[in-house]
Every structure is written in C-alpha cells, then in structure tokens.
C-alpha positions in Angstrom: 22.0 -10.2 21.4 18.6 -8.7 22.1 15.3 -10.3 21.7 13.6 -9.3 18.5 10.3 -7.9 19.7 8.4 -7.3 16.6 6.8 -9.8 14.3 8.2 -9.6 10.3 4.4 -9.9 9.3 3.6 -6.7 11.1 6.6 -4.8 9.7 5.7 -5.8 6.5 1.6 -4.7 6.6 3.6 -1.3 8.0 5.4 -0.6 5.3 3.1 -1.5 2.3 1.2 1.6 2.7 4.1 3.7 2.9 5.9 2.2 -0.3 2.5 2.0 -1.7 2.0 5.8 -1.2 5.4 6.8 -2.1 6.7 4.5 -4.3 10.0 2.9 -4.0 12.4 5.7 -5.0 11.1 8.2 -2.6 10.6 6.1 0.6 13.4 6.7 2.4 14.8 5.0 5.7 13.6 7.5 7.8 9.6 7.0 6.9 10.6 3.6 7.0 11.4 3.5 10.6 9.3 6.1 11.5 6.3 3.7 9.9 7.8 0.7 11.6 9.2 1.6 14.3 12.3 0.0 14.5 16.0 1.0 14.0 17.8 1.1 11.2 19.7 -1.8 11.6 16.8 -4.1 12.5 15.4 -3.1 9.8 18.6 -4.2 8.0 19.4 -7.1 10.1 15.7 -8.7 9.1 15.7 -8.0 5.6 19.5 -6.8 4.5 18.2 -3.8 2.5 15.8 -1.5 1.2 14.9 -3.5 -1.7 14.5 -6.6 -0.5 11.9 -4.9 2.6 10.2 -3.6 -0.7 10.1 -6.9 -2.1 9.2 -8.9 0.4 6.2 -5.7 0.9 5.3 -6.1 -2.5 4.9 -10.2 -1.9 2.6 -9.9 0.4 0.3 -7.6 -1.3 0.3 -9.8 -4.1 -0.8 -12.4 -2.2 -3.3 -10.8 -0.2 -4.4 -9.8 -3.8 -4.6 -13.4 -4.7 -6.4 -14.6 -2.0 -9.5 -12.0 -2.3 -9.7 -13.3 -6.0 -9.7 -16.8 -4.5 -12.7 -16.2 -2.1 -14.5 -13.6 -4.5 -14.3 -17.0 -7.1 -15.0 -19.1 -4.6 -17.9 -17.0 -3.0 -19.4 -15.8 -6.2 -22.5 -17.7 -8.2 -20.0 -18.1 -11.6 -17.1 -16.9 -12.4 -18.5 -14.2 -14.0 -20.6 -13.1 -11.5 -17.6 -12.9 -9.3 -15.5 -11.2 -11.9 -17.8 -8.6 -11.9 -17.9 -8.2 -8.3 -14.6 -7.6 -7.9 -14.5 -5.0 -10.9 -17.0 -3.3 -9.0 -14.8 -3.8 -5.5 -12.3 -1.9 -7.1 -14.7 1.0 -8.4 -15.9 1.7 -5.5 -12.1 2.1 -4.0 -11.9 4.3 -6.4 -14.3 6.6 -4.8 -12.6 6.2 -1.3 -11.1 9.1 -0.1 -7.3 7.4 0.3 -7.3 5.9 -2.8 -4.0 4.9 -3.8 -4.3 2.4 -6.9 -2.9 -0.8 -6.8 0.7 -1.1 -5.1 2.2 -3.5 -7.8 0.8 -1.5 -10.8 2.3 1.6 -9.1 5.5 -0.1 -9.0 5.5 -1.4 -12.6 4.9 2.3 -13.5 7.5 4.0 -11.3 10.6 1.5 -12.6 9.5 0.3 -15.9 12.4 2.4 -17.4 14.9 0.9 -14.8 13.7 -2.8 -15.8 15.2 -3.7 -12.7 14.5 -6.9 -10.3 11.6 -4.6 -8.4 10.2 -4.4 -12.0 10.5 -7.7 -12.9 8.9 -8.8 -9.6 5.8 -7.1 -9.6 5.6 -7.8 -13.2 5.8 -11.5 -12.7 3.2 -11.3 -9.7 0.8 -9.5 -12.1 1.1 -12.0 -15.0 0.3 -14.4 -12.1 -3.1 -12.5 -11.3 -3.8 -12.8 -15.3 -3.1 -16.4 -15.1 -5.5 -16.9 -12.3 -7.9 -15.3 -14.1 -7.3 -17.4 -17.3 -7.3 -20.5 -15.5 -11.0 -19.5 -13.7 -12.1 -18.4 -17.0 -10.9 -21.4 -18.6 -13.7 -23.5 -16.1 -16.5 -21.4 -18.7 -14.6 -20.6 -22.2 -11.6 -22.7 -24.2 -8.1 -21.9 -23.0 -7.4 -19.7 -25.8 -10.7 -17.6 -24.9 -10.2 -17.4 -21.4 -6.9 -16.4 -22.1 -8.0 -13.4 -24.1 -10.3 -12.3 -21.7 -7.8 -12.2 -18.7 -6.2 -10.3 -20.9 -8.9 -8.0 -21.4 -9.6 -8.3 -17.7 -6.1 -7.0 -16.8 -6.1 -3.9 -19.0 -9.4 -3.0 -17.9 -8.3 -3.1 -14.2 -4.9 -1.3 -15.3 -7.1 1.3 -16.4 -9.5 1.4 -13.4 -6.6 1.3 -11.0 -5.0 4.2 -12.9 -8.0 6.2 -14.4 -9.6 6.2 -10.5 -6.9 9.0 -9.9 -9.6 11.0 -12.1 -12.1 13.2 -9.6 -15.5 11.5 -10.5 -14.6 8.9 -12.4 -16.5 6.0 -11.1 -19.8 6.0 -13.6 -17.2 6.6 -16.4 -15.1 3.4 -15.3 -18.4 1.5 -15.0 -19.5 2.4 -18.4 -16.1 1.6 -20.1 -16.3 -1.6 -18.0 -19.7 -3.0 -19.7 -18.5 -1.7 -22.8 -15.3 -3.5 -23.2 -16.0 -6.5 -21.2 -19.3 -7.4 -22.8 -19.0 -11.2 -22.0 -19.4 -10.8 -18.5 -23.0 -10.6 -19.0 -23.1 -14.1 -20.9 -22.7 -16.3 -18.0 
C-alpha cells in the first residue's frame, strides 16, 4: 500500500473554500480533486464519500468559527464590547472583494428543503454558536435575557452574512445593527 502523503487537515482547509463557494450540490469530484490534489479514491479511501468530506469541511469551519468567538470574548474589554467587534469583523468582510458569507449558513440555505443530515449538521453547529453566545451573555444579563439576545445576535448575523451579497451594503448593515441590537451599548 502506498504512503499517504498528505495531511487530512490540509485537505480539509482545501476544500472548505470550494464547498463554501459552491455549495454542496454543485461541487463535484472533479473540483474536488483538482482543489486537493489527490485522486479519487484517496479522497474516498480518507473520508468514504462526498458527504462525509463535506461534513467533516463544514466541522472544521465551525470550529474555527468557535474559536475566534472564544479569543474575541476572551480578548475584548466585556462581552459586549467584544460582541460588537466581531459584528463589525464580519462587516467589514462584507466589503472584501471574495466575500462569500458564512459556509454553514450557505449550507442551511442550499438543503433546508432536503432536511437532510448536511442540514441537520450545520444546523446543530449554528445553534451551538447561539448557545455560546447565550452562555457569554449570560456572565452580564439573566439566562432568559441572554438567551433572547443570542437570539437577536444570530438573526442579525444571518442577515449580515446574507444581506453583505448587497453592493454597498456595509453603512446599511451598521445602521440596522445599532438599531436592532440596542443593548450592546449598555455594557
């Protein structure tokens, strides 16, 4: 048997931008090697199918997700204060020129009406994210308020991650941003 000469961690960072870009459906095994640059069958030897490569993708931009909300909180002043900086993190990635929204929102979008495991997946990492958020939150306001918030916090970056699309758009997303998430001013 041959050596395997690539590390999973490498194919992985590979291939989020392409199923990122394209979305699961229309990613097809040739971009996949041709963006990893192995064969077929490594491909399917390391991770038995197309789904699970996209899975396993999607994992590890969820936790690379987590982790900046980790040092953001753990950086920031309050929690607040780091709440707002990563609203405005994600504003201003809005204005970069390959701005491509957020990979697991994407996905949500693109299989909502298959409700399949992909679906449930990245809906499960993103209720995750909201519980993160609660439970930061929940260091400032009671449970049931920080829980509301997160709440509030997701749809807002829902909307930022799908309204950025929009040429222009970033002194409208700040606006909306103050507007509907007055209490980040309050701590």
């Amino acid at each position: 048997m041959a050596k395997k000469n690539y590390q999973r961690e490498d194919v992985l960072d590979n291939v989020i931008r392409l199923f990122w870009q394209q979305g699961y459906a229309a990613s097809s095994i040739q971009q996949i090697t041709k963006a990893t640059g192995l064969k077929p069958g490594s491909i399917y030897h390391e991770f038995e199918n197309k789904e699970k490569l996209f899975q396993e993708a999607l994992g590890r931009y969820a936790a690379f997700s987590i982790d900046s909300i980790h040092q953001k909180m753990a950086n920031a002043t309050s929690v607040n204060m780091a709440i707002k900086q990563i609203l405005t993190d994600l504003v201003e990635q809005s204005k970069a020129c390959d701005y491509c929204g957020c990979f697991l929102i994407k996905t949500q979008l693109e299989l909502a009406s298959q409700g399949n495991t992909l679906y449930q997946f990245a809906s499960a990492q993103l209720a995750s994210i909201e519980k993160i958020y609660a439970d930061y939150l929940s260091r400032v306001y009671n449970i049931e308020q920080a829980r509301a918030y997160a709440a509030q916090l997701m749809t807002v970056i829902f909307g930022i991650r799908t309204y950025g699309y929009q040429a222009d758009s970033a002194n409208t997303i700040t606006q909306t941003i103050n507007a509907l998430l007055p209490w980040l001013n309050e701590h």
